[in-house]
C-alpha positions as CSV (number, residue, x, y, z in Angstrom):
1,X,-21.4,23.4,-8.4
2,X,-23.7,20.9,-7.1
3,X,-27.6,22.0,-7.4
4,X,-29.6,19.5,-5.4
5,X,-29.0,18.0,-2.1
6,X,-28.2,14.2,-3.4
7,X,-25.5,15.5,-5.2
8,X,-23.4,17.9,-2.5
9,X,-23.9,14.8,-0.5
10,X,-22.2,12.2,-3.3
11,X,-19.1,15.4,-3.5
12,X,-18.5,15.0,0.6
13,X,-18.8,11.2,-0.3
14,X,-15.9,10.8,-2.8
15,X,-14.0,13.5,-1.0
16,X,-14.3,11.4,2.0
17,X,-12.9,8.3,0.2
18,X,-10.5,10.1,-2.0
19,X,-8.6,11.2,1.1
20,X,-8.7,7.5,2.4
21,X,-7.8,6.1,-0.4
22,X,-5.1,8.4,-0.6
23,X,-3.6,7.9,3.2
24,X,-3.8,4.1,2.5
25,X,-1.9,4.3,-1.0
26,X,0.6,6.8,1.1
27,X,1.5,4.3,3.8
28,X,1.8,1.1,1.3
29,X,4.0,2.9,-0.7
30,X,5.9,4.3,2.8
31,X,6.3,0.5,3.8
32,X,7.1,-0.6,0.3
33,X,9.8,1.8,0.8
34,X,11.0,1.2,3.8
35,X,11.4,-2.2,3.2
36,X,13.5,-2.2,0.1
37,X,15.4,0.5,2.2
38,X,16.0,-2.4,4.9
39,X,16.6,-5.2,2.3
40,X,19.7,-3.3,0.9
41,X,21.1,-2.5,4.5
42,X,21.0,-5.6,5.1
43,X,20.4,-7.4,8.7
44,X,18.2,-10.7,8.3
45,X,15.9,-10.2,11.7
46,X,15.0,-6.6,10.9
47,X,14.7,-7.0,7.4
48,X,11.9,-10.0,7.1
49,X,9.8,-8.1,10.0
50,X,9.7,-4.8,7.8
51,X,9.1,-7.1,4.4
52,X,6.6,-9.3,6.6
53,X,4.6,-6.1,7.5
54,X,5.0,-4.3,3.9
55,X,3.1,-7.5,2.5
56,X,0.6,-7.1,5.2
57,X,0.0,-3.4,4.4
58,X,-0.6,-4.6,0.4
59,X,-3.0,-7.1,1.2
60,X,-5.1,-4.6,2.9
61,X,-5.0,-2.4,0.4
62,X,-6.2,-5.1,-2.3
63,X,-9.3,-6.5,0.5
64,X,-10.2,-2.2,0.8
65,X,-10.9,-2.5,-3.2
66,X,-7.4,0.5,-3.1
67,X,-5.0,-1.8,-5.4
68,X,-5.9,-4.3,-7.6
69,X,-4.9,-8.0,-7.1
70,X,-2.3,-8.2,-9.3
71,X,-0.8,-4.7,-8.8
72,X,0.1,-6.4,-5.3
73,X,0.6,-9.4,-6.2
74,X,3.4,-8.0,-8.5
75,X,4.8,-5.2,-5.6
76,X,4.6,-8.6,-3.5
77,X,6.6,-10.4,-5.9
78,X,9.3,-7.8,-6.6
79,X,10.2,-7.4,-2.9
80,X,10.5,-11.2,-2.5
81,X,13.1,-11.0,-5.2
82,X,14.8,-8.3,-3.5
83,X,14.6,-10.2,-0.2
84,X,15.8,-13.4,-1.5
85,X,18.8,-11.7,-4.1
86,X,20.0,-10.2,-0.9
87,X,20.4,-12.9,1.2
């Protein structure tokens, strides 16, 4: 347990940006998902607006410091193979 006040404060700090971190992780991985879900399905208009918005969601995450550069630039990479494989 924390003693002095500098330190409770720096717990509420990283809880604070653990749970961010966490609900911004959540929803790449959501759109990652839904993405390759839409890729397989099929159905060209709906499936480059769901990839188009995916890749937005990872480049966020990389400019909020929450995935590194070329942890998205390899999730990036792997959809556009599944995109372009499928059509």
């Amino acid at each position: 347990m924390a003693n002095t006040k500098s330190a409770k404060k720096r717990i509420l700090v990283s809880q604070k940006k653990a749970l961010r971190n966490k609900m911004i992780k959540s929803r790449t991985k959501t759109a990652v998902k839904k993405a390759a879900k839409a890729i397989e399905a099929g159905g060209a208009k709906d499936t480059d607006a769901v990839y188009i918005s995916a890749v937005s969601l990872i480049d966020k995450a990389v400019t909020k410091g929450v995935l590194h550069k070329n942890t998205a630039a390899r999730k990036k990479s792997r959809l556009a193979k599944r995109l372009n494989k499928a059509s």
